[in-house]
Backbone as ProteinMPNN parsed JSONL, in Angstrom:
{"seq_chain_A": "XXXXXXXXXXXXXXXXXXXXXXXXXXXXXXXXXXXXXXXXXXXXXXXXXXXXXXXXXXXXXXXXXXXXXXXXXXXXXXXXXXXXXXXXXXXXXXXXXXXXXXXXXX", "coords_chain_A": {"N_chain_A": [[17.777, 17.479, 7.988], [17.816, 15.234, 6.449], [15.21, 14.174, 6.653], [13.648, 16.119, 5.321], [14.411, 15.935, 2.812], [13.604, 13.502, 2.065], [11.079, 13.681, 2.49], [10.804, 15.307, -0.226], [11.658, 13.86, -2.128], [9.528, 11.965, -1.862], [7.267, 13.696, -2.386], [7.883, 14.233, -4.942], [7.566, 11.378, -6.562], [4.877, 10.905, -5.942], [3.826, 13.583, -7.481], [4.496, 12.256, -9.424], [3.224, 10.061, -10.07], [4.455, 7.526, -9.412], [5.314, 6.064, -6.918], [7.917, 4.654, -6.802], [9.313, 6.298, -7.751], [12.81, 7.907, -8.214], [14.165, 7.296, -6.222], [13.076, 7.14, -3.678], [12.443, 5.643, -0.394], [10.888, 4.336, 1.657], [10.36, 4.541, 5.281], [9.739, 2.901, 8.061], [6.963, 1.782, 8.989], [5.17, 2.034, 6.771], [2.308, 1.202, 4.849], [1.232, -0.36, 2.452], [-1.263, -1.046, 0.011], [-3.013, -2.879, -2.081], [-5.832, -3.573, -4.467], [-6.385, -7.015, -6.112], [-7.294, -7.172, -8.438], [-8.116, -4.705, -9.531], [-9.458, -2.282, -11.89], [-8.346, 0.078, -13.139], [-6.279, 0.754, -11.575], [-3.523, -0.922, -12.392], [-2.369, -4.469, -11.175], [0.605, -4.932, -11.139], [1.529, -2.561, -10.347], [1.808, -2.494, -7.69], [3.073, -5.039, -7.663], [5.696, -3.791, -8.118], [6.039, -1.891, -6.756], [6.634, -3.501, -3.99], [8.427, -5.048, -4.714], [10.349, -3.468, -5.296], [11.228, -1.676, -2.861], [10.856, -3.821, -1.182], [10.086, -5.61, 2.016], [10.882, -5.154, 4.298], [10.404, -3.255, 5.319], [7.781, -2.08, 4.912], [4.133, -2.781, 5.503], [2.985, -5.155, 2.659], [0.142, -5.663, 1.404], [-1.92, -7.384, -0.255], [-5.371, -7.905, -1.66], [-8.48, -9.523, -2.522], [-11.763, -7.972, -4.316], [-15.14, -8.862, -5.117], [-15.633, -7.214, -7.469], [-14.429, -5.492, -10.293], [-14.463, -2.849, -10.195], [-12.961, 0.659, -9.4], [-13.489, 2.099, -7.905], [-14.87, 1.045, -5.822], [-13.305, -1.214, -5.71], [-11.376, -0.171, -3.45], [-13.595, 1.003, -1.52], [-14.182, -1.384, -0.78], [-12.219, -2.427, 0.975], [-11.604, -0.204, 2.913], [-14.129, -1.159, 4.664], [-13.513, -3.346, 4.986], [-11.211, -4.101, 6.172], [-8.997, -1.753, 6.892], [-9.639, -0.666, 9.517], [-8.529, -2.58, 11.142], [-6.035, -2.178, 10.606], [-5.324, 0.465, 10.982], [-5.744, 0.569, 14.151], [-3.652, -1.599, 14.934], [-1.294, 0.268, 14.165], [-1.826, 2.389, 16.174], [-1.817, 0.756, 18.369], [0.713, 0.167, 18.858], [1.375, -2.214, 17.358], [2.19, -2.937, 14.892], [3.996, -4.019, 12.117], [6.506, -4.941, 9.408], [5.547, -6.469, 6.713], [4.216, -9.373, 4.435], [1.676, -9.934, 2.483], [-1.551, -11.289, 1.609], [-4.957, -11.186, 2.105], [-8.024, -12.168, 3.403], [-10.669, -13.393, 1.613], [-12.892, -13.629, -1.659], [-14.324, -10.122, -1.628], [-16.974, -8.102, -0.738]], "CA_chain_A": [[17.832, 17.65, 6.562], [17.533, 13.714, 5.754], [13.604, 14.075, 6.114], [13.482, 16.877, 4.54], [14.987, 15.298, 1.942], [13.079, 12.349, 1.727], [9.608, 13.86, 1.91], [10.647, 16.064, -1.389], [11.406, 12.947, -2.731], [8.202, 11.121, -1.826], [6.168, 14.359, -3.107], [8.223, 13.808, -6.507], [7.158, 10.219, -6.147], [3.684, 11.257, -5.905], [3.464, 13.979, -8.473], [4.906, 11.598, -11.233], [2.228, 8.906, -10.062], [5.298, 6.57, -9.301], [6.347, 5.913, -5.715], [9.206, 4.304, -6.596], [10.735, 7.246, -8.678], [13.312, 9.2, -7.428], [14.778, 6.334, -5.457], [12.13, 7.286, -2.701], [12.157, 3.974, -0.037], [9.754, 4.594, 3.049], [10.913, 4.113, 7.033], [8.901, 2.387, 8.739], [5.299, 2.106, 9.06], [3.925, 2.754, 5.756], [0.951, 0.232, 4.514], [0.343, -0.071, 1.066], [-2.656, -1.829, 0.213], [-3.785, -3.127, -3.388], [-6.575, -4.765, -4.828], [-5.532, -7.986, -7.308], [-8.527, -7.05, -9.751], [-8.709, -2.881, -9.885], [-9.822, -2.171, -13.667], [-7.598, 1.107, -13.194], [-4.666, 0.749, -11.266], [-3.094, -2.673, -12.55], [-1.664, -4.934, -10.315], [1.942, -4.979, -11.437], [2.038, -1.671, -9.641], [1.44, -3.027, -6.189], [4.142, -5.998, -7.561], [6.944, -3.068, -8.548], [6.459, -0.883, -5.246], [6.786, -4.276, -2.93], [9.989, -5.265, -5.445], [11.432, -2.6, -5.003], [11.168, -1.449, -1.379], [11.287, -4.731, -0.154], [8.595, -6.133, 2.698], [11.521, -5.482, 5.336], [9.996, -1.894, 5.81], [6.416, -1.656, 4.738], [3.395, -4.092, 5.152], [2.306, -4.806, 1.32], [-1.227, -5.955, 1.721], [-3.21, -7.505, -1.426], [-6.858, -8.35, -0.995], [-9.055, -9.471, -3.891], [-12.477, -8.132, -3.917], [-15.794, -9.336, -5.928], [-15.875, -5.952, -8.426], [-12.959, -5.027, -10.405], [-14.473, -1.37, -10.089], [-11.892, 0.797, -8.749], [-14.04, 2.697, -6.197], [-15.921, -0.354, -5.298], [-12.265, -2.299, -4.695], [-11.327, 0.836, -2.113], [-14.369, 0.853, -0.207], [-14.435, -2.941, 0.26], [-11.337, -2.45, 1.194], [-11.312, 0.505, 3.955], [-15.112, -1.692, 4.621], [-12.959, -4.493, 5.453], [-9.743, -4.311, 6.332], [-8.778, -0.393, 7.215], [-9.745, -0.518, 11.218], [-7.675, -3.574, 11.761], [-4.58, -1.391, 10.082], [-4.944, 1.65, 12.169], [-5.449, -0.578, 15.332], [-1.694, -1.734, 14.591], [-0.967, 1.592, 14.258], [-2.129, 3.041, 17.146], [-1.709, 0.104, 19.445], [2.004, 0.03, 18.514], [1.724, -3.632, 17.106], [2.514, -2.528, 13.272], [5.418, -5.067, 12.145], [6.688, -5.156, 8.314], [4.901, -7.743, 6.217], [3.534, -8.944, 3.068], [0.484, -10.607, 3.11], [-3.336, -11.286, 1.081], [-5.928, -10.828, 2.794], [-9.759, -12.452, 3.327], [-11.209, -14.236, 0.256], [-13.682, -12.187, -1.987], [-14.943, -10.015, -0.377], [-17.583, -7.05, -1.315]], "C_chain_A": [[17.422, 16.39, 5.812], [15.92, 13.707, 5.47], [12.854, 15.246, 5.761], [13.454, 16.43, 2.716], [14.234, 14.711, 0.911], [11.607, 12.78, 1.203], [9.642, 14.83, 0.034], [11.211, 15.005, -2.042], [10.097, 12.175, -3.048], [7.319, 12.346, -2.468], [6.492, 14.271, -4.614], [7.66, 12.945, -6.553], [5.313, 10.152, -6.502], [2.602, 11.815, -7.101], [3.698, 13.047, -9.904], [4.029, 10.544, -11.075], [3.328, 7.497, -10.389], [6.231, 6.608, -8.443], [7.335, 5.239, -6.154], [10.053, 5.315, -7.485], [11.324, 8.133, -7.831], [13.825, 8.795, -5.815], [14.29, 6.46, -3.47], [11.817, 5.729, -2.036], [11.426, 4.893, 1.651], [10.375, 3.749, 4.298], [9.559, 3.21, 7.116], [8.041, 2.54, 8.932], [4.355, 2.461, 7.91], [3.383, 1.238, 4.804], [0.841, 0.4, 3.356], [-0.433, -1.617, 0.769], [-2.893, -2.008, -1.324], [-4.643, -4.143, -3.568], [-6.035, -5.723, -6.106], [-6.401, -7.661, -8.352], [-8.78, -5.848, -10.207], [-8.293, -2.943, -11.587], [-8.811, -0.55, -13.491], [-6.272, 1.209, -12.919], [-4.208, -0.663, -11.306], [-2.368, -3.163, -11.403], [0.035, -4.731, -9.833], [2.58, -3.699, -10.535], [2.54, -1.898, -8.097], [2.85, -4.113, -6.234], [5.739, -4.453, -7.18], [6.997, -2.089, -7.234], [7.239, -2.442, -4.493], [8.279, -5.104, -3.551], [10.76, -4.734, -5.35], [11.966, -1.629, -4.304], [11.385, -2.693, -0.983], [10.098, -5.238, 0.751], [9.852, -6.034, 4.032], [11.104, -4.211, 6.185], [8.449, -1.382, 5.964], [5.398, -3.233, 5.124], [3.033, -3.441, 3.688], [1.574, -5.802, 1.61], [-1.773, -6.394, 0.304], [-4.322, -8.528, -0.794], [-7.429, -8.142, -2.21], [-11.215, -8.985, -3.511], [-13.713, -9.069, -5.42], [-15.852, -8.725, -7.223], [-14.155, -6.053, -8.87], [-13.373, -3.354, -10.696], [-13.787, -0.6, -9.097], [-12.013, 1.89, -7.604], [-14.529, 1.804, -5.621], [-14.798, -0.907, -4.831], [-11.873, -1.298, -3.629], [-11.931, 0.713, -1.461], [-14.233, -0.331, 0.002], [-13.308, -2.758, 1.135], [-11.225, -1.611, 2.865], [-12.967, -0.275, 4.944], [-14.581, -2.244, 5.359], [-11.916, -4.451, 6.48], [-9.203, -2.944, 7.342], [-8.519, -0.344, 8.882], [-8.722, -1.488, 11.706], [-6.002, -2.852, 11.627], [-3.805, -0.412, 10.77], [-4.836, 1.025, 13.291], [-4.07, -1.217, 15.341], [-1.449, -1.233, 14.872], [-0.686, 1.978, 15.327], [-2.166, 2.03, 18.822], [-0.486, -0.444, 19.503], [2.258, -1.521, 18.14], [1.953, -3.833, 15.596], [3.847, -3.249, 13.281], [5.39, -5.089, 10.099], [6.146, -6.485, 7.824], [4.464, -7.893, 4.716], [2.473, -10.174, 3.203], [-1.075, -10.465, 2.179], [-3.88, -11.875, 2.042], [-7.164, -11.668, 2.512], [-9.62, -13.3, 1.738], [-11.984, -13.293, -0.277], [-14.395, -11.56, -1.101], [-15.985, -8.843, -1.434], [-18.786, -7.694, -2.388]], "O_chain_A": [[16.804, 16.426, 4.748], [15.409, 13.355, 4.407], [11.634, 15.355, 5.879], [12.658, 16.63, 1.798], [14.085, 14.949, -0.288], [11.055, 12.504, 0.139], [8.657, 14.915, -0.7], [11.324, 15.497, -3.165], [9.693, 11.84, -4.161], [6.476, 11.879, -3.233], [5.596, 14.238, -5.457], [6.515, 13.388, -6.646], [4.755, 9.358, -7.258], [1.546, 11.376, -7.557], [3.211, 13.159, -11.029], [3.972, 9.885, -12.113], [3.151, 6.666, -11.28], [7.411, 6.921, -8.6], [8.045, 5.386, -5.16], [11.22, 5.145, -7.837], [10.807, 8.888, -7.007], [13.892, 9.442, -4.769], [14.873, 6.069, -2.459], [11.238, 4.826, -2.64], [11.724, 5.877, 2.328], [10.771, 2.584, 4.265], [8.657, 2.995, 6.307], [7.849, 3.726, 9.199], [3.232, 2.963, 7.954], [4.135, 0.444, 4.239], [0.277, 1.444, 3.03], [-0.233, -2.77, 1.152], [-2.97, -0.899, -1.853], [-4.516, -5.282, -3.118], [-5.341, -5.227, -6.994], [-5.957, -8.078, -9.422], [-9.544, -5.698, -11.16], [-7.344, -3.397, -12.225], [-8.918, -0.216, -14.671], [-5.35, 1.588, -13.641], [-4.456, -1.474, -10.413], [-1.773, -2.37, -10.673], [0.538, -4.496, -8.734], [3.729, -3.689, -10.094], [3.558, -1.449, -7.571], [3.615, -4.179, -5.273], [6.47, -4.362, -6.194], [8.063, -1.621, -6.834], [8.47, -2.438, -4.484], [9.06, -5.674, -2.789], [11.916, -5.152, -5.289], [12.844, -0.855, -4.685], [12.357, -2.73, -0.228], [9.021, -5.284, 0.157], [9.728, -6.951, 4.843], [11.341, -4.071, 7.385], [7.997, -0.59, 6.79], [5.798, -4.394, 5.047], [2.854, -2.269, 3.354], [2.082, -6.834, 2.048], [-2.122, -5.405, -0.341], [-4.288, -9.429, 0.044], [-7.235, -7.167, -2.937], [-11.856, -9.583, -2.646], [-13.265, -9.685, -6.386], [-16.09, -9.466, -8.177], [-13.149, -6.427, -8.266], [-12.613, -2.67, -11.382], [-13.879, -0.994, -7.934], [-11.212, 2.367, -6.8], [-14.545, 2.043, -4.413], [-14.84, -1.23, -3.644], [-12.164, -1.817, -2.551], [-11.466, 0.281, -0.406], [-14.123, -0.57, 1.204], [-13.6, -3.019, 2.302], [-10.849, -2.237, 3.856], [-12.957, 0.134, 6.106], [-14.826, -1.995, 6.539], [-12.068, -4.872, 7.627], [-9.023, -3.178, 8.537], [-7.444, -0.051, 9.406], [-8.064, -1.175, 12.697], [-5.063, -3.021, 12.406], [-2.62, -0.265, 11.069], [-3.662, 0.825, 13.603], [-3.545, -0.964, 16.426], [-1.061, -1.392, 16.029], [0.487, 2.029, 15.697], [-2.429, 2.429, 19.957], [-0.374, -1.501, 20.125], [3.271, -2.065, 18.579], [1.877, -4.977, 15.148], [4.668, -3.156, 14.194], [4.309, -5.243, 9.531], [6.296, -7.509, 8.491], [4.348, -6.961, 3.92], [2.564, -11.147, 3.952], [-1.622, -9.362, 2.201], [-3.482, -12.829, 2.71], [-7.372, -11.899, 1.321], [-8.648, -13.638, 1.062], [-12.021, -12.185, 0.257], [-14.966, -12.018, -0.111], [-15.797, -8.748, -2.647], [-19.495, -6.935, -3.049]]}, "name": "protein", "num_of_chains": 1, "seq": "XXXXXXXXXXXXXXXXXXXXXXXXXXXXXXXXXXXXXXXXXXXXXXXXXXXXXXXXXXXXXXXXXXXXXXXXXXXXXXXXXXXXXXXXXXXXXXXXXXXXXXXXXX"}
């Protein structure tokens, strides 16, 4: 019932376009990733998830690229970075963190 629970939290979370509503905190393993420059989704967001989850559960990842266009910072992004993430993943070496990334990149 608990992750039952949780995921109809995290889809609230989702629909309101504010993981942290709805006191939604993520197990283990979940990556969130922001660029420091996206002309769309401001930074502060990326601050207020990793404030208020913590870095004891998730890696929070920022990486600045050259564009502050906010398809252009994604692809550099899954460009860059992405394969090294899943590789964690999938090679069971995924560890909570917080962490920027590369120099400009894109």
């Amino acid at each position: 019932m608990k992750s039952i629970k949780n995921f109809t939290v995290f889809v609230l979370s989702c629909m309101m376009n504010a993981l942290t509503a709805g006191n939604y905190k993520p197990g283990n393993g979940f990556t969130f990733f922001h660029s420091i420059g996206d002309e769309v989704v401001p930074f502060c967001n990326f601050e207020s998830v990793r404030n208020t989850w913590g870095v004891n559960n998730i890696v929070a990842l920022s990486y600045q690229s050259k564009t502050t266009l906010h398809v252009a910072t994604g692809t550099s992004f899954f460009l860059f970075y992405c394969g090294d993430l899943v590789d964690e993943i999938l090679k069971g070496k995924w560890a909570p963190r917080e962490d920027t990334v590369g120099g400009e990149i894109w």
